[in-house]
N, C-alpha and C positions, 0 to 999 in steps of 0.2 A: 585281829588288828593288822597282821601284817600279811593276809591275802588282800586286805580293804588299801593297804601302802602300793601294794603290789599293781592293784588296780586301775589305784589314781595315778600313779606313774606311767602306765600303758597308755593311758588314758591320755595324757598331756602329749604324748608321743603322737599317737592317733590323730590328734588338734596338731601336730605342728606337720607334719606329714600330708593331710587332705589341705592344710593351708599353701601350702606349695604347687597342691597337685588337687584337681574333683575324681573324687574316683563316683564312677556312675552308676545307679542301680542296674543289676543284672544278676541271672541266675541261672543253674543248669538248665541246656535245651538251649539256650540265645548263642547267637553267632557274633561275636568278638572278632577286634583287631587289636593286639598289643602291640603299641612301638618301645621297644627296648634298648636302653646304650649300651652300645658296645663300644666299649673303649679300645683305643689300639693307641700300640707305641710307650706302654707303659712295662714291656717285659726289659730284663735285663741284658745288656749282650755278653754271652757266654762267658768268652773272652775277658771282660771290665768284670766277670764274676771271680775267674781265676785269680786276676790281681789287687782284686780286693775294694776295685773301684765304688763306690757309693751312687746312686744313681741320682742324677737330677732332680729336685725337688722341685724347683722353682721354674720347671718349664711345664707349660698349658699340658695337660692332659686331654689327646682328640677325641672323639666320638662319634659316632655316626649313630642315624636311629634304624633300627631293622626292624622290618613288621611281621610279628606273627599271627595268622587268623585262622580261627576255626571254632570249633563249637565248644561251648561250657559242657562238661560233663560230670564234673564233682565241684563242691565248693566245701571246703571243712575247714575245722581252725575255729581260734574266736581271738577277739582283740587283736592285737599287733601280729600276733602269729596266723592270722588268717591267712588261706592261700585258696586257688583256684587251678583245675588242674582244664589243659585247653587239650583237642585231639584233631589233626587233621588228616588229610590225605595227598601224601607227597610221594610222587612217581609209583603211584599203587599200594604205597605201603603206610600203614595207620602209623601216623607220629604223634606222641602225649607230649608234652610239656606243662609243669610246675611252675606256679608265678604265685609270690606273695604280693598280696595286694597293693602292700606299703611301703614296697621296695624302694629305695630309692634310686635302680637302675631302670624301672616303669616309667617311661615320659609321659605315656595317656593311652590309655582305657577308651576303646570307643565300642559303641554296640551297633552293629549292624543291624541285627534282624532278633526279635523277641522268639522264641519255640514255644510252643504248646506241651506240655509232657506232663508224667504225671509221677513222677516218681524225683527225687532228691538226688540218686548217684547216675548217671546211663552209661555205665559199666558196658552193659549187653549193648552197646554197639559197637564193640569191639569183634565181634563174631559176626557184624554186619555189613552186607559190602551194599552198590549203588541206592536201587529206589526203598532197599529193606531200612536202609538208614538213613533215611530222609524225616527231616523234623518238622509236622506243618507247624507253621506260622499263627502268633497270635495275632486276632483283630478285635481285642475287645475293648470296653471301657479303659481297662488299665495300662494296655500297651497302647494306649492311641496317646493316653494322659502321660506315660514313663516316655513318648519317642517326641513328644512334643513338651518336653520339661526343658527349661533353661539350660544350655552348657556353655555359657558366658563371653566375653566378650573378646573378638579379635585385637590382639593386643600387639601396640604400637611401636612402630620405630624407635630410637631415641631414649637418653638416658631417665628414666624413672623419675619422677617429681616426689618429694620427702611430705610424703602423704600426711605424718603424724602432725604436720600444719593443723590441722584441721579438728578441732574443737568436740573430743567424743572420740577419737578416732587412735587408739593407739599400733604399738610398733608388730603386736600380733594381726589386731583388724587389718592393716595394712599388707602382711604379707597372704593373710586370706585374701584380700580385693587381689592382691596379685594373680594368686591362682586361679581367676576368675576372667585376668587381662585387663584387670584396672589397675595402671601404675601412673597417670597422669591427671593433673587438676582438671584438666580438658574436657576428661571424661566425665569425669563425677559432677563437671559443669551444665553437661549436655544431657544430666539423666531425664529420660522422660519418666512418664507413673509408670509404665508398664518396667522400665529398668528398673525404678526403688522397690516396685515389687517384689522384682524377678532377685534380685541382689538381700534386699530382704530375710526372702522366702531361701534362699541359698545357703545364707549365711548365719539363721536364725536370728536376724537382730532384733527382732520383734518392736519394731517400726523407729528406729534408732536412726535411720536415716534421715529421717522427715522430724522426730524428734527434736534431733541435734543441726538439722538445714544445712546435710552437709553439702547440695547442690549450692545452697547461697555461699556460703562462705568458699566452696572452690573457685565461684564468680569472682567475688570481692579480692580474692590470694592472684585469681589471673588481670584480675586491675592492677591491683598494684604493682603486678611486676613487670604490665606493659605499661606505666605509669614511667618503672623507673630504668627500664632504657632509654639510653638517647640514641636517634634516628642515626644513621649513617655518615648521611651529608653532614648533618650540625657538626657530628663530629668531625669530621676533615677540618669544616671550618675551624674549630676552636682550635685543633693543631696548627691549622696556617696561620694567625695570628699568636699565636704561640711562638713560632717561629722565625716572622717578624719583628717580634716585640725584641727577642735574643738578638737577634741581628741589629735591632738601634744602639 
């Protein structure tokens, strides 16, 4: 009972984690790029330590993303503790790096290039230097179908629209479409079949989309709300007569 607790806690972890973030299918032998925050300006200064200073809470914490790339060589773990260990080659000398999956210092997972291998760990290329450790390239059925899979939509300017408007649509589904680049009625107005698919197919919603017509009703929410501005000019005008009227 309480590995089965343990599980389903991971578990919702796992769900709230890939909803922020798609992590992409890949495996040892593929050539990866991880971008990673690296935050700066959160240590403390020396000084403000000796006198016992507190440090600012309330100011932005910066980041920059840094990209790491190279080849999958192990992948081990299971659930939230999964990790992937990455190996390149920096001024001659073979550099490994450890990344969990579901870190939340990971911005995005991209895969470059699929390998062909046959083995689960490739340790032994660590003993391997130029064409000895060269990984061909898969072209099969499967990597043509994983390099040509949905990784969702360029997401837009501007402050986010309160998606859970939208009839079927709650405050988790919403932060999944986010990690997808869907944060605006706009979009979900403009889907074609091939998006409810691809979104769908993503998301598992097992055709929730088209069920619930969340393209119509994101139409109907961006009516209404070009219904209820008033234009520009009208405005000026209601001010000037406003202002006239105070002045009789």
């Amino acid at each position: 009972m309480t590995l089965t607790l343990i599980q389903e806690i991971e578990r919702d972890q796992v769900r709230a984690a890939t909803a922020k973030r798609v992590v992409p299918e890949f495996a040892p032998g593929d050539t990866v790029k991880v971008l990673v925050k690296v935050f700066e300006g959160l240590e403390q200064d020396p000084k403000a330590k000796k006198k016992g200073a507190k440090p600012a809470e309330d100011k932005a914490a910066a980041f920059r993303l840094q990209a790491y790339e190279g080849v999958v060589i192990a992948r081990s773990g299971a659930g939230l503790n999964e990790n992937f260990t990455v190996r390149k080659i920096s001024y001659g000398e073979g550099v490994e790096r450890v990344f969990p999956i579901y870190s939340p210092y990971i911005a995005e997972i991209e895969v470059l290039r699929r390998g062909k291998v046959r083995r689960a760990k490739l340790y032994y290329l660590r003993g391997r230097r130029g064409k000895a450790a060269r990984i061909f390239e898969r072209t099969d059925a499967r990597a043509r179908r994983l390099n040509a899979a949905f990784k969702g939509f360029k997401k837009p300017k501007g402050t986010p629209d309160d998606l859970t408007q939208i009839k079927g649509l709650d405050a988790e589904l919403a932060a999944r479409l986010g990690g997808l680049g869907v944060i605006k009625f706009e979009q979900i107005a403009n889907f074609s079949d091939d998006d409810i698919a691809n979104v769908d197919e993503a998301l598992s919603l097992n055709g929730r989309v088209e069920k619930d017509d969340w393209t119509g009703q994101a139409q109907r929410l961006l009516a209404e709300a070009t219904a209820g501005e008033v234009p520009a000019a009208e405005a000026d005008a209601v001010a000037a007569d406003g202002d006239k009227g105070k002045k009789k």
